[in-house]
C-alpha positions in Angstrom: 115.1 105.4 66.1 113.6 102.2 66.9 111.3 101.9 70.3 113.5 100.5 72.8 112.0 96.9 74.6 110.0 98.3 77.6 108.4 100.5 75.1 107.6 97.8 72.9 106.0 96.1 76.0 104.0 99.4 76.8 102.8 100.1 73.6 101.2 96.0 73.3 99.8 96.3 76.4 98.0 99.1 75.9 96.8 97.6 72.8 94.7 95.2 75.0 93.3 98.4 77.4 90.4 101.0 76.6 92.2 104.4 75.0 90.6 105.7 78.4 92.5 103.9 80.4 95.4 104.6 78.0 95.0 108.3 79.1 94.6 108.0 82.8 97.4 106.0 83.1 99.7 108.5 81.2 98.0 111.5 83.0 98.5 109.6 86.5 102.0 108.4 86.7 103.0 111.7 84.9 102.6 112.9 88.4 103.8 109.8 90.6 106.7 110.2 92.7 109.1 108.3 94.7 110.8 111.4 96.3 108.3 110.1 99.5 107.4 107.3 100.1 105.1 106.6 103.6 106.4 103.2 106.1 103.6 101.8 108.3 105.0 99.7 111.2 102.8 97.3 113.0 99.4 99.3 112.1 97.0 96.7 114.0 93.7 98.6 112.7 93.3 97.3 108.7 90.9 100.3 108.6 93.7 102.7 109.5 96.5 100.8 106.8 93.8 101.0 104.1 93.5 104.3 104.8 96.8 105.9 104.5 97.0 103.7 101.2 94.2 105.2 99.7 95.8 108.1 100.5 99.2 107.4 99.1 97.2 106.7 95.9 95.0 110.3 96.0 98.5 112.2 97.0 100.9 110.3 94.4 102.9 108.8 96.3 104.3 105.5 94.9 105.9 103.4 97.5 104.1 102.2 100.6 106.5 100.1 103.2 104.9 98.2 105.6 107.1 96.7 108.8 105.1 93.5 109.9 107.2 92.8 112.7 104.3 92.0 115.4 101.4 92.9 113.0 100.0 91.3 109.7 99.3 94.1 107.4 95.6 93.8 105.9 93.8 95.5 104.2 89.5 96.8 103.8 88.7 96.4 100.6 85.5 98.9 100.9 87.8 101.9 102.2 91.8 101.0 100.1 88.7 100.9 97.1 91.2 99.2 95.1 94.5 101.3 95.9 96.6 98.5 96.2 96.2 97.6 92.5 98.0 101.5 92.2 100.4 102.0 95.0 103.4 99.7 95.5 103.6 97.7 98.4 107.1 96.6 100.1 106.5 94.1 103.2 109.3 93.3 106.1 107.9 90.2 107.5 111.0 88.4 107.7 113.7 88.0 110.0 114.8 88.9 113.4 114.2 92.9 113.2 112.1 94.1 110.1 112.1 97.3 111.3 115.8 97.7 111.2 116.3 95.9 107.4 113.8 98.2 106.8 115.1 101.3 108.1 118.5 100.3 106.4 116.9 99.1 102.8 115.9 103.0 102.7 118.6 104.7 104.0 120.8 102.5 101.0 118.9 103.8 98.8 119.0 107.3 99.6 116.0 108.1 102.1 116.4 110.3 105.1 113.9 108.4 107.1 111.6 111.0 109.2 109.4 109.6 111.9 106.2 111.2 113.6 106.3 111.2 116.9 104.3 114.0 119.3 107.7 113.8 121.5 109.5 116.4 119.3 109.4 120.0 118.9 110.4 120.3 115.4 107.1 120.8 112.6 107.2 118.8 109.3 107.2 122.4 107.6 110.9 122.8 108.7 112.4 119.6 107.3 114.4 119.9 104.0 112.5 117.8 101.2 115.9 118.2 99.1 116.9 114.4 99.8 114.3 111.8 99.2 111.9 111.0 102.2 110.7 108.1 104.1 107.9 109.0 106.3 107.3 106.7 109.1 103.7 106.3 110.8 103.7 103.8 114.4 101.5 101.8 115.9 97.8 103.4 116.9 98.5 103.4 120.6 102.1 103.6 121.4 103.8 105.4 118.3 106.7 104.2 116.8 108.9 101.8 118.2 112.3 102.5 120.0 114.3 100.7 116.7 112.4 104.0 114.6 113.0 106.4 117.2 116.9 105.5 117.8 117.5 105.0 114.1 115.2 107.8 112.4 117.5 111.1 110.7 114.6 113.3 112.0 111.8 113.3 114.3 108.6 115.4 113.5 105.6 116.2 114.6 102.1 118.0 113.6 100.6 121.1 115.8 98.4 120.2 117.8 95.8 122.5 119.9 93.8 120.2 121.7 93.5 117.9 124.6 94.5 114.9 122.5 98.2 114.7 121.7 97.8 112.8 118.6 95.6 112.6 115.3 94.2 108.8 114.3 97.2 107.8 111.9 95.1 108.4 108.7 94.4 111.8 109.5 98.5 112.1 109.9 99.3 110.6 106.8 96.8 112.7 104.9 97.9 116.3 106.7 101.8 115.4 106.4 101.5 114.2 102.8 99.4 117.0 101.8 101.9 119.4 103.2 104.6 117.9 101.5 103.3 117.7 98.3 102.4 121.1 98.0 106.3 122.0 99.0 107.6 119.6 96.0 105.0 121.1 93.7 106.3 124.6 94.3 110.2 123.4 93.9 112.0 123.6 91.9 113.5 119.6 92.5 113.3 116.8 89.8 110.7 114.9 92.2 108.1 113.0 89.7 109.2 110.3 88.1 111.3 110.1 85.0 110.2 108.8 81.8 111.7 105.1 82.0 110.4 105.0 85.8 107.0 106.0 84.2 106.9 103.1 81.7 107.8 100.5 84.3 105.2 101.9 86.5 102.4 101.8 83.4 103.5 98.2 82.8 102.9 97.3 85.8 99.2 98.7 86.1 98.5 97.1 83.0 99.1 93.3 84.0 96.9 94.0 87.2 94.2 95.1 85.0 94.6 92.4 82.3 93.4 89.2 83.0 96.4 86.5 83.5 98.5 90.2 83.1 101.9 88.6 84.4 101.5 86.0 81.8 100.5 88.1 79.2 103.4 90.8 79.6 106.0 87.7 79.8 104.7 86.4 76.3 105.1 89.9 74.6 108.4 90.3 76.1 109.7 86.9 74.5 107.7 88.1 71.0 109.6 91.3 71.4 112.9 89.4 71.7 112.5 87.3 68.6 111.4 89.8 66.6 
């Protein structure tokens, strides 16, 4: 059977990488997954945003939204140490509410949209991971903002025992993704992604390692097509 085009483009590319990087690149998005996905809105600390994207990164998890609606997102390069060459980033910049196109983008494509919030009594251990998830993270010092907390499916928090009603939001992201990747792993769902989604993936790590990578993917592709 001959490869089909997007392996064609796979296989070239990695003709131009190390057979090491070959291998962590199979080995890695062998265990990516979109079946969570984290949303940052208006995260004014670029410490904080980097992160919850490093963590994305160490936890799998593919798709990092970021709502922009009163905040730029940035990013530290020292502590993201190169996560956004891994993880893929979605802004909402534009427009009069990029909270709610965000919010709706999701929920179209199949999210449940589940937002922390200390001013709930329901645990993230009791939500149902059966439906896609898109976990929402707020602002440092006042949460999430009344377009997440009207329009959210579910409102979650973590225990606390202290004082303090809140973890930083890093330390959030990390407990809730940890927690959530340990359920997936020990379900019996089809969470990671599938073959075709892992390609895509792999092609797309390869032109951001590969100098002029764009450029150099686009050129195999029209090879591919006169061939």
């Amino acid at each position: 059977m001959p490869m089909n085009s997007e392996k064609q483009t796979l296989s070239r590319l990695y003709d131009l990488i190390s057979d090491s990087k070959q291998e962590l690149f199979d080995r890695i998005a062998s265990q990516r997954t979109n079946h969570l996905k984290i949303v940052l809105e208006d995260i004014n600390k670029e410490h904080n945003a980097s992160a919850v994207m490093r963590t994305c990164d160490c936890f799998g998890v593919q798709g990092l939204s970021v709502i922009e609606k009163n905040q730029e997102f940035s990013i530290h390069r020292d502590i993201a140490m190169g996560a956004s060459k891994w993880v893929d980033i979605k802004p909402y910049s534009e427009g009069p509410n990029p909270t709610i196109d965000c919010i709706q983008d999701l929920k179209s494509s199949g999210y449940k949209v589940v937002a922390t919030t200390p001013h709930t009594e329901q645990p993230i251990e009791d939500i149902s991971i059966d439906q896609p998830i898109a976990l929402v993270f707020g602002t440092e010092r006042d949460g999430i903002s009344n377009d997440i907390f009207e329009n959210a499916d579910e409102l979650v928090k973590i225990p606390m025992y202290g004082f303090i009603e809140s973890f930083n939001i890093s330390v959030s992201a990390a407990i809730i993704m940890s927690s959530l990747r340990n359920r997936l792993e020990e379900s019996k769902l089809q969470w990671k992604l599938s073959e075709d989604e892992q390609i895509a993936l792999k092609i797309k790590w390869c032109t951001r390692i590969i100098n002029n990578g764009e450029k150099v993917e686009q050129e195999i592709r029209n090879r591919i097509k006169k061939e």
